[in-house]
BAKE-160902 format. One record per atom (N, C-alpha, C): residue number from 1; residue in three letters; atom name; x, y, z. Coordinates in steps of 0.001 Angstrom, whole numbers, always signed. Layout:
N
SITE    k    r   a        x        y        z
SITE  NUM  Ala  CA        X        Y        Z
...
This chain:
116
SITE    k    r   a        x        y        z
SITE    1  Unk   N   -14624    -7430    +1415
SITE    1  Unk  CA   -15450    -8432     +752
SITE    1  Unk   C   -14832    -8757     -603
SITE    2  Unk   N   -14227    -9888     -856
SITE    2  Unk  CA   -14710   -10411    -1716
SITE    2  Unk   C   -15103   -11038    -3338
SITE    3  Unk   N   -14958   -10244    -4456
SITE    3  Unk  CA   -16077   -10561    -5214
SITE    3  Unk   C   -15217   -11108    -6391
SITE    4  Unk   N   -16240   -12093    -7669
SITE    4  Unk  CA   -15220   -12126    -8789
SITE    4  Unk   C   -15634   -11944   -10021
SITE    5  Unk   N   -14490   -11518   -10211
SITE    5  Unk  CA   -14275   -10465   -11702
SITE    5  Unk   C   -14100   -11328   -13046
SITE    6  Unk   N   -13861   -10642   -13957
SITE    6  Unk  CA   -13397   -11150   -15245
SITE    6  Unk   C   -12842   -10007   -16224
SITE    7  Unk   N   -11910    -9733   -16842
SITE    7  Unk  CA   -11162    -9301   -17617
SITE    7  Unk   C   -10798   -10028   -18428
SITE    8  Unk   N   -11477    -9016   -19733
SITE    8  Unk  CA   -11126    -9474   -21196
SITE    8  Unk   C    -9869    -8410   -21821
SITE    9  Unk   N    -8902    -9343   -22154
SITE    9  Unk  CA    -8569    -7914   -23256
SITE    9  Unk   C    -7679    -8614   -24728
SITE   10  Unk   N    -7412    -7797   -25260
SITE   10  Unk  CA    -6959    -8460   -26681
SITE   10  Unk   C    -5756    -7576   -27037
SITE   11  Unk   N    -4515    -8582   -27697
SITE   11  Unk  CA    -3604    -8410   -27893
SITE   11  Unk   C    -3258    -7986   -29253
SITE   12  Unk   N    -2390    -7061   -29602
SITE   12  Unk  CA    -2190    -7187   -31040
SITE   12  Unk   C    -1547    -8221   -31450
SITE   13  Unk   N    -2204    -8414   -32742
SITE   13  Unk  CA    -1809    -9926   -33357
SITE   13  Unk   C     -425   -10356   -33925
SITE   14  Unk   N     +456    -9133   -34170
SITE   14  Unk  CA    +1692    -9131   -34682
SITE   14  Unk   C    +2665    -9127   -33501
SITE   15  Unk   N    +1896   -10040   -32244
SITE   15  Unk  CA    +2998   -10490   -31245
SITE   15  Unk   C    +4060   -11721   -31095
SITE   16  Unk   N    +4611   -12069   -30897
SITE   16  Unk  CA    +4954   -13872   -31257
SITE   16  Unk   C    +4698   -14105   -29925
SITE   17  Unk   N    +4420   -15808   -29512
SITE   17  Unk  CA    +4024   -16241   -28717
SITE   17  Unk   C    +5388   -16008   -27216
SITE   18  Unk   N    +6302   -15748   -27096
SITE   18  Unk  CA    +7188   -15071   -26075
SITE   18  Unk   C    +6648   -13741   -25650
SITE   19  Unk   N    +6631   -12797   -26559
SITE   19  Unk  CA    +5724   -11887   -26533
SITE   19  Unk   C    +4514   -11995   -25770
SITE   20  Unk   N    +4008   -12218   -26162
SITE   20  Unk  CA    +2826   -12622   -26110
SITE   20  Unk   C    +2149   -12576   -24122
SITE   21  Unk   N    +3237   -14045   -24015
SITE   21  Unk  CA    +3560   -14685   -22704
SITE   21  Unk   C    +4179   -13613   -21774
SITE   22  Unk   N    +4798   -12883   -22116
SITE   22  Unk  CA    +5562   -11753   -21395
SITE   22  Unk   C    +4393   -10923   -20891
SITE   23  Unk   N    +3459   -10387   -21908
SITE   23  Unk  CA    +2362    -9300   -21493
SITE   23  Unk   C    +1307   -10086   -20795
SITE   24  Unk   N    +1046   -11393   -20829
SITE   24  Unk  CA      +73   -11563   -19734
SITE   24  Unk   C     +366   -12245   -17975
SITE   25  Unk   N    +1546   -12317   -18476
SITE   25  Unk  CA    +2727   -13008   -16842
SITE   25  Unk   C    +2500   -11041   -16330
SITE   26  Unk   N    +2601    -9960   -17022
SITE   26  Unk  CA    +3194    -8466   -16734
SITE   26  Unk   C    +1632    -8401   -15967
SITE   27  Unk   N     +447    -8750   -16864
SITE   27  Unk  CA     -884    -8082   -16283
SITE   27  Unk   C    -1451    -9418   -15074
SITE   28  Unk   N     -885   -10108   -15168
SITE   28  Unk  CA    -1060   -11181   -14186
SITE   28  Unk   C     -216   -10843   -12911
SITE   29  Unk   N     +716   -10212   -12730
SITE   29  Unk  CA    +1576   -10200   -11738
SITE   29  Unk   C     +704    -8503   -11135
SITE   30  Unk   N     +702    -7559   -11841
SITE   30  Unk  CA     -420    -6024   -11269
SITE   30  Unk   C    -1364    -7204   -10602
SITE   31  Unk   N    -2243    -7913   -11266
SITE   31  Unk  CA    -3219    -7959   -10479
SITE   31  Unk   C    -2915    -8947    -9127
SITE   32  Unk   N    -1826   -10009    -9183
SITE   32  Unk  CA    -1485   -10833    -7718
SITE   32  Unk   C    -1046    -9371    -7133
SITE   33  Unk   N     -279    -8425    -7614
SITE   33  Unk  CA     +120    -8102    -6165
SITE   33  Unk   C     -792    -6765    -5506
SITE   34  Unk   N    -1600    -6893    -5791
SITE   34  Unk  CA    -2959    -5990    -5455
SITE   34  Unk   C    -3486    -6914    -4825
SITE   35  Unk   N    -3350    -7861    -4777
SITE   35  Unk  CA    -4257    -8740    -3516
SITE   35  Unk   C    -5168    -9972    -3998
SITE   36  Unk   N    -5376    -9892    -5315
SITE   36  Unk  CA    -5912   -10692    -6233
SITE   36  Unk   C    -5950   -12052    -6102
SITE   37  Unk   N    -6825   -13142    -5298
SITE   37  Unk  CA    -6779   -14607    -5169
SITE   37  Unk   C    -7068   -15855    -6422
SITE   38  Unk   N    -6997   -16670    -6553
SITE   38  Unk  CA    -7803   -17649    -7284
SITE   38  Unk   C    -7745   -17160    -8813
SITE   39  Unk   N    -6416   -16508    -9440
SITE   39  Unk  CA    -6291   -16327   -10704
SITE   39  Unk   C    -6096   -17588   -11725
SITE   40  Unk   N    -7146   -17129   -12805
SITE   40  Unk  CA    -7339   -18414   -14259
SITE   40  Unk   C    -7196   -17285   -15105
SITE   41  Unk   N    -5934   -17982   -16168
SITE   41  Unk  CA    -6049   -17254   -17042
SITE   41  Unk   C    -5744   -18061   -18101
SITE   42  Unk   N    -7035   -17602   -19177
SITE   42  Unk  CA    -7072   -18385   -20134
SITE   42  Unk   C    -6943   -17911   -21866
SITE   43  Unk   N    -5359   -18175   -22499
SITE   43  Unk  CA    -5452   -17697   -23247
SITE   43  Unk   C    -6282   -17992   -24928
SITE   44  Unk   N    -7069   -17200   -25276
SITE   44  Unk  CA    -8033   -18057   -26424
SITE   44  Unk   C    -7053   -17944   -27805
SITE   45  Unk   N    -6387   -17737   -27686
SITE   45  Unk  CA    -6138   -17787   -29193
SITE   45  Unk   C    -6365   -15916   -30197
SITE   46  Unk   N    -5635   -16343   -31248
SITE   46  Unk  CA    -5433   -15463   -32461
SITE   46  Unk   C    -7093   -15342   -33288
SITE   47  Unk   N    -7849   -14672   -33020
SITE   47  Unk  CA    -9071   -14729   -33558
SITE   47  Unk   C    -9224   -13627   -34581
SITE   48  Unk   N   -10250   -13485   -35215
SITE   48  Unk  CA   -10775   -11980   -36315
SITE   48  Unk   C   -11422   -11141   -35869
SITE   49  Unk   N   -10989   -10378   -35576
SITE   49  Unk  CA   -12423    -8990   -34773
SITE   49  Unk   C   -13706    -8898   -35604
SITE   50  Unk   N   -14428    -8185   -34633
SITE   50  Unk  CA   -15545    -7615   -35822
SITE   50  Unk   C   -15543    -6379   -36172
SITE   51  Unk   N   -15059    -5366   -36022
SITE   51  Unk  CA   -14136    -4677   -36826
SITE   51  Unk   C   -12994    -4415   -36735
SITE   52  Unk   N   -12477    -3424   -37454
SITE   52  Unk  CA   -10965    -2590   -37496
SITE   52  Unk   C   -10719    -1954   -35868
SITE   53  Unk   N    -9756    -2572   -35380
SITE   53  Unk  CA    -9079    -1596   -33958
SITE   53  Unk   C    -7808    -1013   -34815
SITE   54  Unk   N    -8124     -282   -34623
SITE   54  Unk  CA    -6625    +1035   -35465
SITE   54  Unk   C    -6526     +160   -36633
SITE   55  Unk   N    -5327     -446   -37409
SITE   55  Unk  CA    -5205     -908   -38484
SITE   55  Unk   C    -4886    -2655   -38166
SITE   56  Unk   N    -5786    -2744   -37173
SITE   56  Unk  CA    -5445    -4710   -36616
SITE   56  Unk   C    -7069    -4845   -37381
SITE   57  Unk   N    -7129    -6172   -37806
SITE   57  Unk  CA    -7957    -7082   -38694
SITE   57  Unk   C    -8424    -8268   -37016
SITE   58  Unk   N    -6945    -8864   -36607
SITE   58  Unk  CA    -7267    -9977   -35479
SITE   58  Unk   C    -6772    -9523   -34492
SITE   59  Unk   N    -6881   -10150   -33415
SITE   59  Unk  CA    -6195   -10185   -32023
SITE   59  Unk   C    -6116   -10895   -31479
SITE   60  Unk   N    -5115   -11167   -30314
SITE   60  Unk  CA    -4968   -12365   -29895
SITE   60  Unk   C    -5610   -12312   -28308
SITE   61  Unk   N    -6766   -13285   -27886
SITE   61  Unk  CA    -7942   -12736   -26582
SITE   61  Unk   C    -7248   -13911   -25506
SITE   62  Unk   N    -7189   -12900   -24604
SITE   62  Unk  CA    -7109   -13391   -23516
SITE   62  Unk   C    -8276   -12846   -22269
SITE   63  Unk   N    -8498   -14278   -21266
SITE   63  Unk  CA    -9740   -13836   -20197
SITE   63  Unk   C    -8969   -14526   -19211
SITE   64  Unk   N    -9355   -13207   -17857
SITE   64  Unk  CA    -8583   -13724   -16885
SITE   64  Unk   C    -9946   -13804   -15515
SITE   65  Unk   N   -10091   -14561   -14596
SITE   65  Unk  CA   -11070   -14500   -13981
SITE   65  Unk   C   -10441   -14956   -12326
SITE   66  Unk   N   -11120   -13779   -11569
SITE   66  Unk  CA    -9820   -13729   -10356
SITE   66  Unk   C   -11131   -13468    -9204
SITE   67  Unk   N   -10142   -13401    -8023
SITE   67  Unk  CA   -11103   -13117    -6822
SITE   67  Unk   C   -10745   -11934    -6188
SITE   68  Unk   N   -11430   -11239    -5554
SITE   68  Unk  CA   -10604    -9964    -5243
SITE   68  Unk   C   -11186    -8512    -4785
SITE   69  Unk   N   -10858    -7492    -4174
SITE   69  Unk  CA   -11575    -6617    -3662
SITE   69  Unk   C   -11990    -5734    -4559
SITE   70  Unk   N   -11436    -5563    -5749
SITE   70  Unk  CA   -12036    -3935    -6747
SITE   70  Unk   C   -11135    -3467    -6919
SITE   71  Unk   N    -9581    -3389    -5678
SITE   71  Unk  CA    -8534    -2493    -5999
SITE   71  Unk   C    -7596    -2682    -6868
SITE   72  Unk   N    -7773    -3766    -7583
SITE   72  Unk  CA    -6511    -3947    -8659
SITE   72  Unk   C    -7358    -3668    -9967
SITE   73  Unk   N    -8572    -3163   -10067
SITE   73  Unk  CA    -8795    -3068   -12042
SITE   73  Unk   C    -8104    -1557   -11873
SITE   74  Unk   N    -8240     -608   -11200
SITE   74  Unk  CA    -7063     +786   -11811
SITE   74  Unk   C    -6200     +848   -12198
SITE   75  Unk   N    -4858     -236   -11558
SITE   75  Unk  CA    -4004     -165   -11871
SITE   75  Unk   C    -3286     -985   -12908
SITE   76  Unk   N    -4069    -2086   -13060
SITE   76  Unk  CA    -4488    -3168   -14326
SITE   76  Unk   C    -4912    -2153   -15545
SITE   77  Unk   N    -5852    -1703   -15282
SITE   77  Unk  CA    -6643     -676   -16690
SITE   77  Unk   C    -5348       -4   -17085
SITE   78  Unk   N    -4866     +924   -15665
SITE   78  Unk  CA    -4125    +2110   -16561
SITE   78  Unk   C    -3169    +1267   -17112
SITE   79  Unk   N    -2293     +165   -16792
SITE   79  Unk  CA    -1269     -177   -17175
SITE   79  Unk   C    -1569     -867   -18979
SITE   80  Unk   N    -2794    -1310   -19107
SITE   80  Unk  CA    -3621    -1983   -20216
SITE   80  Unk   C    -3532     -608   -21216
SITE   81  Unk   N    -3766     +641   -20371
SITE   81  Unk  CA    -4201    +1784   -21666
SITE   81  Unk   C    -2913    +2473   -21939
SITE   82  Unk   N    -1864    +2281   -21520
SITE   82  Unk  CA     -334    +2594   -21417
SITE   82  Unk   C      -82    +2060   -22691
SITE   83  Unk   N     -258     +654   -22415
SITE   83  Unk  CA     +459     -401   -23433
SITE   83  Unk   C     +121     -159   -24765
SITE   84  Unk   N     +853     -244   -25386
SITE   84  Unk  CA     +633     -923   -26863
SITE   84  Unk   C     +527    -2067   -27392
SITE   85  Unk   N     +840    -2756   -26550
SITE   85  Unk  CA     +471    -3904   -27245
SITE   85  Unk   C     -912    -4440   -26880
SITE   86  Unk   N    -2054    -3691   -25766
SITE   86  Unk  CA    -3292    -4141   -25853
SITE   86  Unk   C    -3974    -3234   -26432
SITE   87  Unk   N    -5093    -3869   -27521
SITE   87  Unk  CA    -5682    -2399   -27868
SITE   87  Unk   C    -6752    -2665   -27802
SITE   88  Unk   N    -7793    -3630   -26860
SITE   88  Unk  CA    -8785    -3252   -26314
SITE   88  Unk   C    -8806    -4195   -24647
SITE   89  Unk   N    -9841    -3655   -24035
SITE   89  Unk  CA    -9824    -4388   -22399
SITE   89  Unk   C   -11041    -3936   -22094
SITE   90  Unk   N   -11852    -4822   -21081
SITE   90  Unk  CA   -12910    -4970   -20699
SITE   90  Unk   C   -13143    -5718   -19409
SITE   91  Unk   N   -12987    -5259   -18012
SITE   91  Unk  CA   -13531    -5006   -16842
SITE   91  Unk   C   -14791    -5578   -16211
SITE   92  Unk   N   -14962    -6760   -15890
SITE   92  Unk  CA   -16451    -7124   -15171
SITE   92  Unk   C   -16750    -7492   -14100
SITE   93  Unk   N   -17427    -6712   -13331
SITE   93  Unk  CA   -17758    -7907   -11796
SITE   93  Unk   C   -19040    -8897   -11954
SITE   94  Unk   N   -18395    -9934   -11739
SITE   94  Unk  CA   -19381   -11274   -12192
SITE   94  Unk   C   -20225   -10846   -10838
SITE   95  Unk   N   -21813   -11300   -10794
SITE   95  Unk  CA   -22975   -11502   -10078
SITE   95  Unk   C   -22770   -13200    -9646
SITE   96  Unk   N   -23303   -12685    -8480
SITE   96  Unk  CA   -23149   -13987    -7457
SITE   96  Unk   C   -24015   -14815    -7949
SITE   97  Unk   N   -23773   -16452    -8075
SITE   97  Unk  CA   -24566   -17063    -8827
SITE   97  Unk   C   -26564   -16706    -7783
SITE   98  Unk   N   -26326   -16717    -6824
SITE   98  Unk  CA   -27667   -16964    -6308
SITE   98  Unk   C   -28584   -14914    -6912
SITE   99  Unk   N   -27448   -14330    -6613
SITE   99  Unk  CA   -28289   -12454    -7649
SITE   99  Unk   C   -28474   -13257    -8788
SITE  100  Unk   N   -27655   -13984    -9781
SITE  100  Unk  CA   -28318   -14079   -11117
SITE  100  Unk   C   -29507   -14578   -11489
SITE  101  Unk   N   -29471   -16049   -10575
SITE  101  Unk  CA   -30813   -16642   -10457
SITE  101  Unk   C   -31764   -16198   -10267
SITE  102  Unk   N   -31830   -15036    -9023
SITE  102  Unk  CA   -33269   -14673    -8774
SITE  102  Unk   C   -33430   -13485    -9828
SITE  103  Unk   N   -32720   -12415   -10055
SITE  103  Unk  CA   -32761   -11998   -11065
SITE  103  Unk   C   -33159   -12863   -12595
SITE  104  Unk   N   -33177   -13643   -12691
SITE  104  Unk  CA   -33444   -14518   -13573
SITE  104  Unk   C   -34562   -15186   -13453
SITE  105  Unk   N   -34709   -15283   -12565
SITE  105  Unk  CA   -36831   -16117   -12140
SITE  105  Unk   C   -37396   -14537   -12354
SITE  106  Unk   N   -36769   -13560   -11696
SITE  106  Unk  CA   -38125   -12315   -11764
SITE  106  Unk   C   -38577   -11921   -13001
SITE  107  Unk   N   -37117   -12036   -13899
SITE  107  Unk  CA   -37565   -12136   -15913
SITE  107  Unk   C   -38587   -13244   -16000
SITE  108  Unk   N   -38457   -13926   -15557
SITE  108  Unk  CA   -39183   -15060   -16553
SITE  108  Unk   C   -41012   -14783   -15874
SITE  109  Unk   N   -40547   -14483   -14177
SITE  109  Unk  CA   -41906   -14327   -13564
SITE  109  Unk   C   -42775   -12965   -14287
SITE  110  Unk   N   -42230   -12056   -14948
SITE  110  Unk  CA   -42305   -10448   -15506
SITE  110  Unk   C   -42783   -11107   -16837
SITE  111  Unk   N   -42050   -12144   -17461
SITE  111  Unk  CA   -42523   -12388   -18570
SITE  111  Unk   C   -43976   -13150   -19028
SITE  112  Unk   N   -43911   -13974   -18409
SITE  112  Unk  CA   -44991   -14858   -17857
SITE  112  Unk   C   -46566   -14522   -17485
SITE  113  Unk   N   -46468   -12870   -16770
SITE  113  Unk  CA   -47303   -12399   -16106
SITE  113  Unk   C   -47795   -11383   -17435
SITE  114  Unk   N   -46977   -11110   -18524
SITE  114  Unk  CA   -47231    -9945   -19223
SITE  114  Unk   C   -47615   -10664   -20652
SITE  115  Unk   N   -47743   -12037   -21062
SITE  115  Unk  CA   -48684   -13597   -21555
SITE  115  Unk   C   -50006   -13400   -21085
SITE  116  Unk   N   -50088   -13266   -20223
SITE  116  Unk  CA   -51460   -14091   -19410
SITE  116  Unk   C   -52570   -12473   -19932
């Protein structure tokens, strides 16, 4: 089955843009060849954290959003916690739009009921 993901992670900022391009073609290629369909990857830009990661102030965020069975975040992660040049990453399996929705009427129905 199936499902799709999203991976965040952030680059140190003292990369140049070759750089840069090199480490997400490296974490883009782990996850195609794990089986990984329908890859977007979108790089955001040089931003300011909200705090200190080791002695970085910014980072540069990238989000990648793929289709795929589960078996490529291990080898994605470990290769992410190897690196140095990422120093944070974050792992998600997106909810199927129709789970969010109803999950989302039962809040509002929970909320609604606890008004009255």
């Amino acid at each position: 089955m199936n499902d799709k993901y999203e991976i965040m992670y952030i680059l140190r900022p003292d990369l140049s843009d070759e750089q840069a391009s090199e480490s997400i073609e490296k974490y883009r290629t782990i996850i195609e060849t794990n089986g990984a369909t329908d890859i977007e990857i979108q790089q955001r830009g040089k931003r300011r954290l909200a705090y200190l990661i080791g002695k970085n102030r910014d980072g540069i965020y990238v989000q990648v959003n793929y289709t795929g069975s589960g078996k490529e975040i291990a080898p994605l992660e470990r290769a992410m916690r190897l690196s140095e040049d990422v120093i944070r990453y974050l792992s998600l399996k997106l909810d199927p739009p129709k789970k969010a929705a109803k999950a989302a009427a039962a809040a509002l129905a929970l909320a609604e009921s606890e008004q009255v």
